[in-house]
C-alpha positions in Angstrom: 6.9 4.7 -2.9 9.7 7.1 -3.2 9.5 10.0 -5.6 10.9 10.3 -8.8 12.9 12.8 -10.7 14.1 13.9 -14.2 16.9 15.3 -15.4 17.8 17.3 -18.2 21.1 15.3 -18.9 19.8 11.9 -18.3 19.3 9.2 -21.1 16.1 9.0 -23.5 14.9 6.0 -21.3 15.2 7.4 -18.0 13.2 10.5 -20.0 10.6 8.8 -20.6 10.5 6.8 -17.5 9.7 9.9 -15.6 7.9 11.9 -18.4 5.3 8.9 -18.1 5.9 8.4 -14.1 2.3 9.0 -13.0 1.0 6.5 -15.7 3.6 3.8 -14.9 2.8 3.7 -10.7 -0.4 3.5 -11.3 0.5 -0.5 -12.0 3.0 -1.0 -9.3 2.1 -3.1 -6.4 3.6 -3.9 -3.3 4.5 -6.9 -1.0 4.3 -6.4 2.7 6.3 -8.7 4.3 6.8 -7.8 8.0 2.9 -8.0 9.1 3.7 -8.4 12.5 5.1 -4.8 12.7 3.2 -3.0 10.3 -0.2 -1.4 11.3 -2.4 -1.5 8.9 -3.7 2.4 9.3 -0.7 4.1 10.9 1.6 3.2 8.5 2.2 4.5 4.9 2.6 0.5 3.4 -0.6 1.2 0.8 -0.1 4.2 -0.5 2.2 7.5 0.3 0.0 7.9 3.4 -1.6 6.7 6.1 -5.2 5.2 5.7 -6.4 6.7 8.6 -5.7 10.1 7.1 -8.0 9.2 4.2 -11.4 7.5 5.8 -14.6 8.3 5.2 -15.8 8.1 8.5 -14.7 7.8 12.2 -12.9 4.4 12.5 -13.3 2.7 16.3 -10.5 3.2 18.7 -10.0 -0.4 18.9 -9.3 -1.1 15.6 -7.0 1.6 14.9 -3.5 -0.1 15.9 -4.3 -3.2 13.9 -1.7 -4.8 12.3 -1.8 -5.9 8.6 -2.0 -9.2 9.4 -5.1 -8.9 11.1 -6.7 -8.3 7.8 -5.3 -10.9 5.2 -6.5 -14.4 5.8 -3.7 -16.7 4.0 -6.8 -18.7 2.4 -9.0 -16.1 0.9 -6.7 -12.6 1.0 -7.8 -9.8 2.0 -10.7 -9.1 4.5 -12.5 -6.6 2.8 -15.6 -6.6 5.7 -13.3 -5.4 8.1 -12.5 -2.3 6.6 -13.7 -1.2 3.5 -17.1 0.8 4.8 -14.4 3.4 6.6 -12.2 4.2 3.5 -12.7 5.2 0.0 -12.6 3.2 -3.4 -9.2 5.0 -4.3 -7.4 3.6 -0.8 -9.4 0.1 -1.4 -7.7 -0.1 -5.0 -4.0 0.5 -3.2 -4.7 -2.1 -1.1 -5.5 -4.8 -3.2 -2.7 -4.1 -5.5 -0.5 -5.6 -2.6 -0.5 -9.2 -1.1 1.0 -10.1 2.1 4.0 -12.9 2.5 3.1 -14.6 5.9 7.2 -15.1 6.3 9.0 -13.3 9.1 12.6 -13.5 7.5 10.6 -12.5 3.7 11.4 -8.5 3.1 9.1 -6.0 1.2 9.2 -6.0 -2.2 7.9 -3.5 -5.2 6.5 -5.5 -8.1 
């Protein structure tokens, strides 16, 4: 998620916006919508950085370059006894605030 910045001329809203910035993220979400490209550790799509930078333990070789997709079932979401034992409850909340569209011509979204 990109940053965000104040300024001292902008308008009272925008003020408050970012006065409050660190509150208001806290409830934003996000779609991933091109899970054939985007690995599910090597890429910042949960959070501002990678989940392999944050795990709590030494996550196997061959499940390093896995794709998103390869832990959302379309039926259930998310496959949380795939991963969850390697990261910690802060990067687990991340990823369920986002769902995955199983479209190829769908684009990212914030929400």
């Amino acid at each position: 998620m990109e940053k965000v910045q104040g300024r001292s001329n902008g308008t009272s809203t925008w003020r408050g916006i970012w006065e409050n910035w660190s509150h208001l993220k806290k409830g934003v979400g996000h779609t991933v919508a091109n899970v054939q490209a985007t690995k599910f550790g090597k890429q910042p799509w949960a959070s501002t950085q990678m989940l392999l930078s944050m795990t709590l333990k030494e996550v196997p070789h061959d499940i390093q370059d896995a794709l998103v997709m390869e832990y959302w079932a379309a039926n259930r979401g998310w496959q949380w006894e795939k991963f969850s034992e390697y990261l910690p409850n802060e990067a687990l909340s991340k990823i369920a605030s986002h769902e995955l569209i199983m479209d190829n011509g769908a684009e990212d979204k914030i929400y």
